[in-house]
Gaussian input, Z-matrix of N, CA and C with variables (Angstrom, degrees):
# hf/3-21g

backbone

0 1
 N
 C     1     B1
 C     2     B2     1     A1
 N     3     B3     2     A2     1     D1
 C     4     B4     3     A3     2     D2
 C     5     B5     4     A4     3     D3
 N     6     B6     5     A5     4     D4
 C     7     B7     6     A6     5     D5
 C     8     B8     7     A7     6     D6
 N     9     B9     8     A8     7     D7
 C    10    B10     9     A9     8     D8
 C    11    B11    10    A10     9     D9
 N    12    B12    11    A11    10    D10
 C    13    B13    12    A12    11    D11
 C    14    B14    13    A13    12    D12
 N    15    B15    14    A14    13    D13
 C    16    B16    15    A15    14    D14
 C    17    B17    16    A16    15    D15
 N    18    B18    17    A17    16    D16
 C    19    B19    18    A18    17    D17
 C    20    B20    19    A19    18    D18
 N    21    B21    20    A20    19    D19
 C    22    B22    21    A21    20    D20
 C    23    B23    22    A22    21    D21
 N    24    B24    23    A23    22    D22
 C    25    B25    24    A24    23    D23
 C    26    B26    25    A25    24    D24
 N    27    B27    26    A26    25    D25
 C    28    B28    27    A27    26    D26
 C    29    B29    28    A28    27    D27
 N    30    B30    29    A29    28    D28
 C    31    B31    30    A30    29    D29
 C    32    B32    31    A31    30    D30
 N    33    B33    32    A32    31    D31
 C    34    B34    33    A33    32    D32
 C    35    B35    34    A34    33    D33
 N    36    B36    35    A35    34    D34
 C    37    B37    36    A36    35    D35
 C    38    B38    37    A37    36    D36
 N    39    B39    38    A38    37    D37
 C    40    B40    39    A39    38    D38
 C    41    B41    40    A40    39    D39
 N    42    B42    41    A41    40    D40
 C    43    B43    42    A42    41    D41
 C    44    B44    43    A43    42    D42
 N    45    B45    44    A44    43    D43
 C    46    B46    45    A45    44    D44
 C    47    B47    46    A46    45    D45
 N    48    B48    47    A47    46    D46
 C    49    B49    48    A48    47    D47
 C    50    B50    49    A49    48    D48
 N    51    B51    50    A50    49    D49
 C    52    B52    51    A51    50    D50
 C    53    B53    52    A52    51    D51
 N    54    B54    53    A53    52    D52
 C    55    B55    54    A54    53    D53
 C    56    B56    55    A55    54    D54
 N    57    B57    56    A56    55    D55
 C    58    B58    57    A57    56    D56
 C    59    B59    58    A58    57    D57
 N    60    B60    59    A59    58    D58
 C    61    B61    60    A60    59    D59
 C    62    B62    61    A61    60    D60
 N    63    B63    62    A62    61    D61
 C    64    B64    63    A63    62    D62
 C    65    B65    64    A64    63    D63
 N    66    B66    65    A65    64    D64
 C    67    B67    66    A66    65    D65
 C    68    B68    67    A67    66    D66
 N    69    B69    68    A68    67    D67
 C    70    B70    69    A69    68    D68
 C    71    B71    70    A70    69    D69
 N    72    B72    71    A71    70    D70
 C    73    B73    72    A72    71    D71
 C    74    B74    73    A73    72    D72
 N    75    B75    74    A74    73    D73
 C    76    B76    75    A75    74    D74
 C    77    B77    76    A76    75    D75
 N    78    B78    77    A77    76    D76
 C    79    B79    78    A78    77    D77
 C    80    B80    79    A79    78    D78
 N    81    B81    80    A80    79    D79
 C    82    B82    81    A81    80    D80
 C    83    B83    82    A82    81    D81
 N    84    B84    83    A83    82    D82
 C    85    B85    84    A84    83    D83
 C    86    B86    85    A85    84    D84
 N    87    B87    86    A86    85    D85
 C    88    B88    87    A87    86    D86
 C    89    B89    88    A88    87    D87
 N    90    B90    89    A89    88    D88
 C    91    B91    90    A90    89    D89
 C    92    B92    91    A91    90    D90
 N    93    B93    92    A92    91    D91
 C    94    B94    93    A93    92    D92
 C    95    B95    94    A94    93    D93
 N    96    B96    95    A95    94    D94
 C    97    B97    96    A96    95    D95
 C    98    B98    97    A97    96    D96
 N    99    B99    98    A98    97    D97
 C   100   B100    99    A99    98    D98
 C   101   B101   100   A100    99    D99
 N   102   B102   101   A101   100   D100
 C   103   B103   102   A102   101   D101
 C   104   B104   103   A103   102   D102
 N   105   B105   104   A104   103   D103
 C   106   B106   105   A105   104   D104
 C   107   B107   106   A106   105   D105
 N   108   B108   107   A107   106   D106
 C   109   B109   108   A108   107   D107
 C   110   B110   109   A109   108   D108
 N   111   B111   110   A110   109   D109
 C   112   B112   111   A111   110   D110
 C   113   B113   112   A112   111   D111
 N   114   B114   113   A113   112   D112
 C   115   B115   114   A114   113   D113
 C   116   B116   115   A115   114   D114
 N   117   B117   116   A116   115   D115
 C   118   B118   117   A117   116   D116
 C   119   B119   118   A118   117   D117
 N   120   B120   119   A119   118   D118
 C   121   B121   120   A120   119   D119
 C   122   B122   121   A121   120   D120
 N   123   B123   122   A122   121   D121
 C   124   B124   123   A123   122   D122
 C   125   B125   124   A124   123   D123
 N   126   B126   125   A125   124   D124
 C   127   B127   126   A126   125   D125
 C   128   B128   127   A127   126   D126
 N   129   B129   128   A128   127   D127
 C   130   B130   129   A129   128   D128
 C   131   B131   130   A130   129   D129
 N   132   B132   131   A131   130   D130
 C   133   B133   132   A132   131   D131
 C   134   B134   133   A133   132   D132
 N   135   B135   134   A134   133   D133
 C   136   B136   135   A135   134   D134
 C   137   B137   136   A136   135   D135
 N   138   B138   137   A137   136   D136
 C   139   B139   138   A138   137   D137
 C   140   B140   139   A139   138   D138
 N   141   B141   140   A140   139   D139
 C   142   B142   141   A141   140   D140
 C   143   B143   142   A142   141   D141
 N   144   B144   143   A143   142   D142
 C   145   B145   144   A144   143   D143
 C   146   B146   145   A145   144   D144
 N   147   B147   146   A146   145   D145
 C   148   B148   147   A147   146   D146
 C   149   B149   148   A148   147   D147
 N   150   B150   149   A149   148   D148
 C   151   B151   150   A150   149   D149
 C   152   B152   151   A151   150   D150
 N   153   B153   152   A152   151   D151
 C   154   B154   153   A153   152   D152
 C   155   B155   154   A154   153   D153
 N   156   B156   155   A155   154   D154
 C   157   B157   156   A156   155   D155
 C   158   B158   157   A157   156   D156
 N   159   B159   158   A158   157   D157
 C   160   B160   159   A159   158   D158
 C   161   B161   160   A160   159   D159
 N   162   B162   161   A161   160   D160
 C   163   B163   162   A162   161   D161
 C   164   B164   163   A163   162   D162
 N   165   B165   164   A164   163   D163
 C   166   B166   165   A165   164   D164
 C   167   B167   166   A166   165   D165
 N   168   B168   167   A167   166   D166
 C   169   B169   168   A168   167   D167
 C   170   B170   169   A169   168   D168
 N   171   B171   170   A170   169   D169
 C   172   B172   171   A171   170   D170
 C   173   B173   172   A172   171   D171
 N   174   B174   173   A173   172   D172
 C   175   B175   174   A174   173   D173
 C   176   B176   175   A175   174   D174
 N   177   B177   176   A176   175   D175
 C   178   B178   177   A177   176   D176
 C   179   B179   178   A178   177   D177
 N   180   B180   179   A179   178   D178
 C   181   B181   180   A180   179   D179
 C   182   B182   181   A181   180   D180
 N   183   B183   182   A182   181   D181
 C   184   B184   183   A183   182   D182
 C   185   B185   184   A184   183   D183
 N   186   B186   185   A185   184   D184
 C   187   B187   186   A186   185   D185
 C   188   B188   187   A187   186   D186
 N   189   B189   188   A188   187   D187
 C   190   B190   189   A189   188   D188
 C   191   B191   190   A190   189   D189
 N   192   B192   191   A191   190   D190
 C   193   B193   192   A192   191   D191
 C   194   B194   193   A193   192   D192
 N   195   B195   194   A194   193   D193
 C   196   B196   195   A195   194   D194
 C   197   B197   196   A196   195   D195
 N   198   B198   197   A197   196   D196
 C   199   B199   198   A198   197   D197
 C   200   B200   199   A199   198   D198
 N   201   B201   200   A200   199   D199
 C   202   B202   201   A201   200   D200
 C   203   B203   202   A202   201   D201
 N   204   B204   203   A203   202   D202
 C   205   B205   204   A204   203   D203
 C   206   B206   205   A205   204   D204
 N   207   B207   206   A206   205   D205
 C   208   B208   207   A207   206   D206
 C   209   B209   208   A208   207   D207
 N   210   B210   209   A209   208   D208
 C   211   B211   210   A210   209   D209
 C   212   B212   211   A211   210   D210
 N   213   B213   212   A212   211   D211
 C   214   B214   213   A213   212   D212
 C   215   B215   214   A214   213   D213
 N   216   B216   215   A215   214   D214
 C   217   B217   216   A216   215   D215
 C   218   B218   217   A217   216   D216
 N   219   B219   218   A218   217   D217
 C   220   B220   219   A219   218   D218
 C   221   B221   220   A220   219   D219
 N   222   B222   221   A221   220   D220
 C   223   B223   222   A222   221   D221
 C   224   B224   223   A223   222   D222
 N   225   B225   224   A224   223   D223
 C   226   B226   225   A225   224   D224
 C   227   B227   226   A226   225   D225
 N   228   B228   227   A227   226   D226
 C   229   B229   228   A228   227   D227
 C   230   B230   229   A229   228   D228

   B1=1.4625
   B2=1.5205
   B3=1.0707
   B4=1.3633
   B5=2.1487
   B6=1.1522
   B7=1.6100
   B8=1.6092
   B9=1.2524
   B10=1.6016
   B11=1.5188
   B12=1.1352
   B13=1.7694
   B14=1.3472
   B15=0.9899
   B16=1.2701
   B17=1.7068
   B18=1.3271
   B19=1.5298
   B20=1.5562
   B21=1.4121
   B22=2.0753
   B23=1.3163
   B24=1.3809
   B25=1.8795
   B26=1.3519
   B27=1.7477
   B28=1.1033
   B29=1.7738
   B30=1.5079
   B31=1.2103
   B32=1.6380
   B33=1.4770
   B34=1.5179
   B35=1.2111
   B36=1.3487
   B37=1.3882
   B38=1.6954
   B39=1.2243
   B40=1.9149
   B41=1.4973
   B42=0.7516
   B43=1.4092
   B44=1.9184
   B45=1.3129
   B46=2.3999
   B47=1.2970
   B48=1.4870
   B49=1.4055
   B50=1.2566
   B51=1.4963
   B52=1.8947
   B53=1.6829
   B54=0.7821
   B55=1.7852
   B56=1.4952
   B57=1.9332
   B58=1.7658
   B59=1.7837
   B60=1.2637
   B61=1.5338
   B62=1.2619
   B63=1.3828
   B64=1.3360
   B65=1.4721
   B66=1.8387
   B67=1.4718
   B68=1.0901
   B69=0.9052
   B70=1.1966
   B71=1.3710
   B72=1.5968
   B73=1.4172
   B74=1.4958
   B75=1.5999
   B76=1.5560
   B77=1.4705
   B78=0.9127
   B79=1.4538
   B80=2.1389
   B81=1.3039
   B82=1.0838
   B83=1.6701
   B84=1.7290
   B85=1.6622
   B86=1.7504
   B87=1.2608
   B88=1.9217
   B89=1.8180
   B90=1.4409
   B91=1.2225
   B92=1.8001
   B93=1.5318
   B94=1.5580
   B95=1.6417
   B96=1.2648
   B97=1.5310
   B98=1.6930
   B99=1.5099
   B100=1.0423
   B101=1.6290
   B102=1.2358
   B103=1.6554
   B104=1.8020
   B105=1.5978
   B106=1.5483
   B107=2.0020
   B108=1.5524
   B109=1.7381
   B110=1.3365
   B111=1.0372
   B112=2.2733
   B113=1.4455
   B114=1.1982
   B115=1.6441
   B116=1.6858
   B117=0.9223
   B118=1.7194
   B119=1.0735
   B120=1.5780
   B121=1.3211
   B122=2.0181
   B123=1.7580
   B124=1.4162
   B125=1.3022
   B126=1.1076
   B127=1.6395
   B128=1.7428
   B129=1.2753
   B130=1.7669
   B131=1.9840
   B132=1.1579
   B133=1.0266
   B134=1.6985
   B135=1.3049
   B136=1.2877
   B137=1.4779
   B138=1.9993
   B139=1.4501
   B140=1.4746
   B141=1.4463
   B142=1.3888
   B143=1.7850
   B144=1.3501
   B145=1.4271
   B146=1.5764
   B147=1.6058
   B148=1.1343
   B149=1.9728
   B150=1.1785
   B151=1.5519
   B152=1.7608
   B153=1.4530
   B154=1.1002
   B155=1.3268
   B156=1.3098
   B157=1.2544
   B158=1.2912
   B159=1.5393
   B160=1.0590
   B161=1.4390
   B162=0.8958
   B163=1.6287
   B164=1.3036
   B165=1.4382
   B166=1.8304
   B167=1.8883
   B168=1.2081
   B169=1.5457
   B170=1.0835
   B171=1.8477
   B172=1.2319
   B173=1.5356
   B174=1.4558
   B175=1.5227
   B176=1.6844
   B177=1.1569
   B178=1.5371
   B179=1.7813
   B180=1.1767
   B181=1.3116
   B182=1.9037
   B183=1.2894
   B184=1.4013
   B185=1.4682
   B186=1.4007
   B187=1.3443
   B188=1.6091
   B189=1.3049
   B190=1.2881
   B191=1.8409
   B192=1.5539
   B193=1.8351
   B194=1.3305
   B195=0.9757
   B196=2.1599
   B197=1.4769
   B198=1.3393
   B199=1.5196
   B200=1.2018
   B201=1.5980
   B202=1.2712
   B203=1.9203
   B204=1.1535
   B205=1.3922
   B206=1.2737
   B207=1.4208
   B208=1.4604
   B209=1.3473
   B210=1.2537
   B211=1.8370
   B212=1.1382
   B213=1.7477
   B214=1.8478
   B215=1.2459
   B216=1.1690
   B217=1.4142
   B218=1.9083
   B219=1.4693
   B220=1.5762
   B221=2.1103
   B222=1.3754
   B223=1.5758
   B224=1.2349
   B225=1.5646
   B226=1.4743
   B227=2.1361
   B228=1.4318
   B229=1.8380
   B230=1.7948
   A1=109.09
   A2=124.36
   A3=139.67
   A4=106.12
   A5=107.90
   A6=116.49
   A7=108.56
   A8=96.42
   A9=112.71
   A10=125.38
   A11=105.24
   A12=111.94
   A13=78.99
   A14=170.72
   A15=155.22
   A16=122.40
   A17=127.19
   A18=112.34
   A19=97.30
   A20=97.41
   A21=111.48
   A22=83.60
   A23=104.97
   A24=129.77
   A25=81.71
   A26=121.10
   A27=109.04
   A28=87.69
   A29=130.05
   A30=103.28
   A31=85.48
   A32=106.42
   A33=114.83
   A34=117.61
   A35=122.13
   A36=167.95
   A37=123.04
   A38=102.40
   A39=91.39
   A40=105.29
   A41=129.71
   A42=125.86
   A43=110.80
   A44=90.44
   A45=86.85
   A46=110.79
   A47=139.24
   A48=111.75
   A49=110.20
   A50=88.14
   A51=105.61
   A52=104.19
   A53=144.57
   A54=148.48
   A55=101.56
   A56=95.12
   A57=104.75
   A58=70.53
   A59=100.33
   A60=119.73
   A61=117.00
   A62=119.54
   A63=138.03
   A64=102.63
   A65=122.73
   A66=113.26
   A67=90.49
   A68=156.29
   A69=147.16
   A70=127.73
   A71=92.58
   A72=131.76
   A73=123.30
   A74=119.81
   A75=102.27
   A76=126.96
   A77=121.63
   A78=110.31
   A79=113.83
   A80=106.80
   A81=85.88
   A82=115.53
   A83=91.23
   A84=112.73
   A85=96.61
   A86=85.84
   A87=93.03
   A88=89.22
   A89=118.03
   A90=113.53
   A91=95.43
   A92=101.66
   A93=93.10
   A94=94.88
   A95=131.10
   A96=135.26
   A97=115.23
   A98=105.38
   A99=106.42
   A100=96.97
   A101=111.68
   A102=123.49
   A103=98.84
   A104=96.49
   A105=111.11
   A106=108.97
   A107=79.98
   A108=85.44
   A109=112.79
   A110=110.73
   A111=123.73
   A112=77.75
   A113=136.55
   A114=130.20
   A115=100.55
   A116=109.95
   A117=110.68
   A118=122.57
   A119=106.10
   A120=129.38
   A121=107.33
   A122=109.61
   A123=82.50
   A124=101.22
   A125=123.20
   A126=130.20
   A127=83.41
   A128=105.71
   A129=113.85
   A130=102.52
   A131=115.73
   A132=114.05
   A133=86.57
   A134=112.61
   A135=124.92
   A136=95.90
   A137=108.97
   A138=106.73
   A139=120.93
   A140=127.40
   A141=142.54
   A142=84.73
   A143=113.87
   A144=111.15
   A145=128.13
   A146=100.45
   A147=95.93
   A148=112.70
   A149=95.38
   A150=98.65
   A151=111.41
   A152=142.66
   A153=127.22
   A154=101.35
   A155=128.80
   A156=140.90
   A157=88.60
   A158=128.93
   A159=135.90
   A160=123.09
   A161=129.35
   A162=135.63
   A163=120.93
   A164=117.45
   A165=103.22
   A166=89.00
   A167=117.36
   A168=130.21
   A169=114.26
   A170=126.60
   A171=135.10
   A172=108.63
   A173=111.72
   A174=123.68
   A175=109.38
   A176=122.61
   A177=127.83
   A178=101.62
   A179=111.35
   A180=116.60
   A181=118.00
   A182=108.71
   A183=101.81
   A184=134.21
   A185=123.79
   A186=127.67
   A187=106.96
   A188=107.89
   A189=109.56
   A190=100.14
   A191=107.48
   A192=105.51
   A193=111.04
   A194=110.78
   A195=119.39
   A196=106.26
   A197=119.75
   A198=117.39
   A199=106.62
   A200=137.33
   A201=113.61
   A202=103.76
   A203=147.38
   A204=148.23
   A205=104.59
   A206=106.31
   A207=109.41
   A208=121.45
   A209=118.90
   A210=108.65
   A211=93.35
   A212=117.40
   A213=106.75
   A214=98.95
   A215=127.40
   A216=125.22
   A217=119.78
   A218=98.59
   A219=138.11
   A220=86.99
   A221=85.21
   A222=83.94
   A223=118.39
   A224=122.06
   A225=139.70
   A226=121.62
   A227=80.62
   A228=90.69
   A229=110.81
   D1=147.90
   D2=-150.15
   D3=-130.05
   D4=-174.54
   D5=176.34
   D6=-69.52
   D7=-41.16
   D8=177.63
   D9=-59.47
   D10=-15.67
   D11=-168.59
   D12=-102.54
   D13=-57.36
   D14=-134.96
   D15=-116.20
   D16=163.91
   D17=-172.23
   D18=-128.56
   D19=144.73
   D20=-153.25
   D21=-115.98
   D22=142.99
   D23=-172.37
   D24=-108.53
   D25=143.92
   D26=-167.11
   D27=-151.54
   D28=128.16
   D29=-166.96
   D30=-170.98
   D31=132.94
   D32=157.79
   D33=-57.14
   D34=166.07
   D35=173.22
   D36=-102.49
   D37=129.64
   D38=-179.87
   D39=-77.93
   D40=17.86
   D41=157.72
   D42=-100.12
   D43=10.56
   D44=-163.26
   D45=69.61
   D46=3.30
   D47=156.47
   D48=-63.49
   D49=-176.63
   D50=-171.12
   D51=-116.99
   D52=141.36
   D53=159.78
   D54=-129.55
   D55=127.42
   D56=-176.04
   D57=-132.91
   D58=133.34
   D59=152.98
   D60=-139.46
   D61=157.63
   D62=170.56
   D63=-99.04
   D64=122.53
   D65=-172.23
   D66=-84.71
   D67=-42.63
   D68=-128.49
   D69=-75.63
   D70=-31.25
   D71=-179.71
   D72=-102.31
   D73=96.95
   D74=-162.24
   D75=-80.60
   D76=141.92
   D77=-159.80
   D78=104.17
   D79=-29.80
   D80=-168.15
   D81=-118.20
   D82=114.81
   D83=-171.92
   D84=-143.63
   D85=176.55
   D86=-176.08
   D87=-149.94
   D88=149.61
   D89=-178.86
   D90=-138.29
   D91=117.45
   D92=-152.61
   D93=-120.07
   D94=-173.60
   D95=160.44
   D96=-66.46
   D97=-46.49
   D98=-162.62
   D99=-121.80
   D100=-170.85
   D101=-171.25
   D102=-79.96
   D103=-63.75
   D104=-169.26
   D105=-41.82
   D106=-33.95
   D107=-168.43
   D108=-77.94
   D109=-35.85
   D110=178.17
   D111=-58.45
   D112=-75.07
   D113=-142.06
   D114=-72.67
   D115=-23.00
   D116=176.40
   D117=-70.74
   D118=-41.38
   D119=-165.07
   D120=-87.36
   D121=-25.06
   D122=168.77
   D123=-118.55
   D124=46.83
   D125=155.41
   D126=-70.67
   D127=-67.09
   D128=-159.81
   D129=-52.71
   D130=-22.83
   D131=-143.92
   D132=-99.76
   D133=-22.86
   D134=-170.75
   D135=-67.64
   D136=-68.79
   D137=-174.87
   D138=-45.67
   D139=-27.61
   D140=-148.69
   D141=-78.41
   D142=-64.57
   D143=178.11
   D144=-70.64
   D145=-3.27
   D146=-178.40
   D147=-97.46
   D148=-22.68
   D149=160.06
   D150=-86.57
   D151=23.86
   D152=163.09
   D153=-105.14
   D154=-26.03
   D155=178.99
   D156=-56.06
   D157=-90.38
   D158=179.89
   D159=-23.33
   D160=-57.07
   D161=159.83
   D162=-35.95
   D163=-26.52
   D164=177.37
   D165=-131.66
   D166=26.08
   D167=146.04
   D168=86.15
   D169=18.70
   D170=176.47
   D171=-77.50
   D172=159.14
   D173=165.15
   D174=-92.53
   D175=133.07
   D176=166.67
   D177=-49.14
   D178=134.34
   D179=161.08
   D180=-44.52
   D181=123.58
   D182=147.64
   D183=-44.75
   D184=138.16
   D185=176.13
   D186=-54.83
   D187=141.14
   D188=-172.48
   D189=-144.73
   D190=-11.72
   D191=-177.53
   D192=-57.26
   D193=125.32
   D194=166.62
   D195=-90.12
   D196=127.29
   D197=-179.04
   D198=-93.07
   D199=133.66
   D200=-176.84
   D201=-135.88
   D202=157.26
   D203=-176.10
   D204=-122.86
   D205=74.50
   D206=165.05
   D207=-65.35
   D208=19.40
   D209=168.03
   D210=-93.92
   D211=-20.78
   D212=-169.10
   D213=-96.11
   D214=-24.36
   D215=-176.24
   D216=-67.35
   D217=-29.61
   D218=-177.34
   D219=-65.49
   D220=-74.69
   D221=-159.01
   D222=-60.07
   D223=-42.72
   D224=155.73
   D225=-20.51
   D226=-24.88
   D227=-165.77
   D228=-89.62

């Protein structure tokens, strides 16, 4: 499984950092300066766990995050 099988939460910081994590996956986030760099940075962070998995012969979890817009869901009701 790859960056692509999975969906990255991607969200500033009041300071302007960047945080991209994969929930699904614990442990795996990157907390970067910029946007480009969080998403770069847990691509790497992705493979890093995705070969330890591999090493004692587990499969990465399937994506399982639901995205949801509760301001639309809020106003919608």
């Amino acid at each position: 499984m790859g960056l692509n099988d999975y969906k990255i939460v991607l969200y500033s910081q009041e300071d302007g950092s960047w945080v991209a994590e994969i929930p699904v996956i614990s442990g795996c986030y990157a907390l970067m300066p910029t946007r480009d760099q969080a998403l770069e940075e847990v691509e790497g962070v992705l493979r890093m766990i995705s070969e330890e998995y591999r090493e004692k012969g587990l499969a990465l979890p399937p994506d399982s995050t639901d995205v949801v817009d509760i301001q639309r869901n809020e106003r919608d009701s």
